[in-house]
C-alpha positions in Angstrom: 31.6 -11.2 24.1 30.6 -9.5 27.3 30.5 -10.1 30.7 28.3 -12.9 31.6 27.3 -17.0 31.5 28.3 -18.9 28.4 28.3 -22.7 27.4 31.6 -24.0 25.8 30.6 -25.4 22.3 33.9 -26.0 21.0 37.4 -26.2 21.6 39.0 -26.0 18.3 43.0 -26.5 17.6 45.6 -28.9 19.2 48.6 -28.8 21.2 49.4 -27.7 24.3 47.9 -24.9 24.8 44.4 -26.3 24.1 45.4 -29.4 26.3 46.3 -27.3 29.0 42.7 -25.4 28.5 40.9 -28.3 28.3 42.9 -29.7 31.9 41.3 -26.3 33.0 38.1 -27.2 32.8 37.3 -25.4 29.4 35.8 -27.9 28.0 32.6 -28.9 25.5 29.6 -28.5 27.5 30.8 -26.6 30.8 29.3 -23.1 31.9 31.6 -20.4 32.0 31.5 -17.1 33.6 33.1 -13.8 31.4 34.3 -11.5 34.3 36.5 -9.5 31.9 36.8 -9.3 28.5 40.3 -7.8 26.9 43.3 -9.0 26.9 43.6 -11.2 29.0 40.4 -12.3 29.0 39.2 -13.4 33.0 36.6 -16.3 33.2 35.7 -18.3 36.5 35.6 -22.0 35.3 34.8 -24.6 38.2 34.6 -21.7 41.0 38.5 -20.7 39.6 38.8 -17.5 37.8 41.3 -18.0 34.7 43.3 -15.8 32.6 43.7 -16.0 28.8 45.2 -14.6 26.0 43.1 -13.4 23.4 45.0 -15.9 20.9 43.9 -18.6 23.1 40.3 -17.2 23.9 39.9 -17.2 20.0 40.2 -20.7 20.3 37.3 -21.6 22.1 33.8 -21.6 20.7 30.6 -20.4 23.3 27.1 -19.4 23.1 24.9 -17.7 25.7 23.4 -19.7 28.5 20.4 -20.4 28.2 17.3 -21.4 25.1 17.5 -20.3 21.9 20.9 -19.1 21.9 23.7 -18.9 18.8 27.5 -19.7 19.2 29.8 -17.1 18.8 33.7 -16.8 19.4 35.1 -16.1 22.9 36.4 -12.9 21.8 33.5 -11.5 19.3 30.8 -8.9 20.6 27.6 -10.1 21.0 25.0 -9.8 18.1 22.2 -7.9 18.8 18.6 -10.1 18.4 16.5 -8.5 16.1 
C-alpha cells in the first residue's frame, strides 16, 4: 500500500510482537497514516510516527479510509478500481 489514511481491520497472529503492536495503538478500528512504505514501513498512529518491519507490517490487515473501500494487507499495492 501507498502513502496515505487506512483503517486497521485486523491484527492477525499472537505473541509479542503483535502485543507490543497492539500496546502501539495498532489496533482494530484505529486510523493510521502510511508515511513510508519499504522496509521499515513508517506510519503515524495516535500523532506517533512508528517503524515496522515488513514481517510485522504483513501482520496487520487495513483498508482505505473512507466508503466503499476493500481490505488489503499493510504491505500489498493498492488495486486499481475498475
Amino acid at each position: 500500500m501507498t502513502r496515505g489514511t487506512v483503517t486497521c481491520r485486523q491484527v492477525h497472529g499472537g505473541g509479542p510482537e503483535i502485543t507490543r503492536l497492539k500496546r502501539l495503538g495498532i489496533c482494530v478500528g484505529r486510523q493510521l497514516e502510511i508515511v513510508h512504505s519499504g522496509d521499515p514501513m513508517i506510519l503515524k498512529v495516535a500523532g506517533t510516527r512508528v517503524g515496522l518491519s515488513r514481517q510485522l507490517a504483513d501482520a496487520v490487515l487495513v483498508e482505505p479510509a473512507g466508503p466503499n473501500t476493500a481490505a488489503a494487507e499493510i504491505n500489498q499495492p493498492a488495486k486499481e478500481q475498475p
